[in-house]
C-alpha positions in Angstrom: 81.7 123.9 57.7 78.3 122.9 58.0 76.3 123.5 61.3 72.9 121.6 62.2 70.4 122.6 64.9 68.7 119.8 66.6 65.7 121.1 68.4 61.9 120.5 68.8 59.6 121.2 65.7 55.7 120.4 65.4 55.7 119.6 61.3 57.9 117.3 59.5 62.0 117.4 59.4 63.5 120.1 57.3 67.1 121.2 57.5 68.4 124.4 57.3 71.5 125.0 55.4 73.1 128.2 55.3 76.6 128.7 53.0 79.0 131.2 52.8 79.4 134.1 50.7 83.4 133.0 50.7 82.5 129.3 50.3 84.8 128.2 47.2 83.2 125.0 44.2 85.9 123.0 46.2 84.7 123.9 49.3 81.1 122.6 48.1 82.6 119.7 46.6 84.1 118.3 49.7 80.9 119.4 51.8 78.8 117.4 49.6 81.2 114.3 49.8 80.9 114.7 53.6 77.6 113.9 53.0 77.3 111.2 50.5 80.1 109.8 52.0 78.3 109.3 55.5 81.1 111.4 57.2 78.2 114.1 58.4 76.1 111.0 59.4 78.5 110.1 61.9 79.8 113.0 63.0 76.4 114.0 63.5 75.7 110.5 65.7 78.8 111.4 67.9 77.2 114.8 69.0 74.1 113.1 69.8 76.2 110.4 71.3 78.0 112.9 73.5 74.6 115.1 74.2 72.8 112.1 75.9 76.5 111.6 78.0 76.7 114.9 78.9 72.0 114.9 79.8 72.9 111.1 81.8 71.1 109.6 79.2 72.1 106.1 78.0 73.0 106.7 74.3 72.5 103.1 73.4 69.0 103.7 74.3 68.7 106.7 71.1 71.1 105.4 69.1 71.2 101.4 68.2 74.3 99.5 67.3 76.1 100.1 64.1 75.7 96.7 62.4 
């Protein structure tokens, strides 16, 4: 699983990654597919979709259109 924190920051965008002691090559293999892949890129646009639902803020207003 990997687990992003959205929140406010006053320098440029970093990501924090943390893995787990337990975490198996396959494990990393598929996680890093997930990425290439663009699966955490829309996972990750479907939480920010549902946090402006859940804030009454009109998603389409953060997030454009997929083209």
């Amino acid at each position: 699983m990997i687990n992003v924190l959205i929140a406010p920051q006053a320098s440029e965008v970093t990501i924090n990654v943390r893995f787990s002691e337990t975490a198996s090559e396959d494990e990393l293999r598929d996680a890093w597919q997930d990425v290439s892949n663009g699966t955490l890129q829309h996972h990750i646009r479907d939480a920010i979709w549902f946090e402006c639902v859940r804030r009454g803020i009109q998603p389409r207003d953060i997030i454009p259109d997929e083209a």
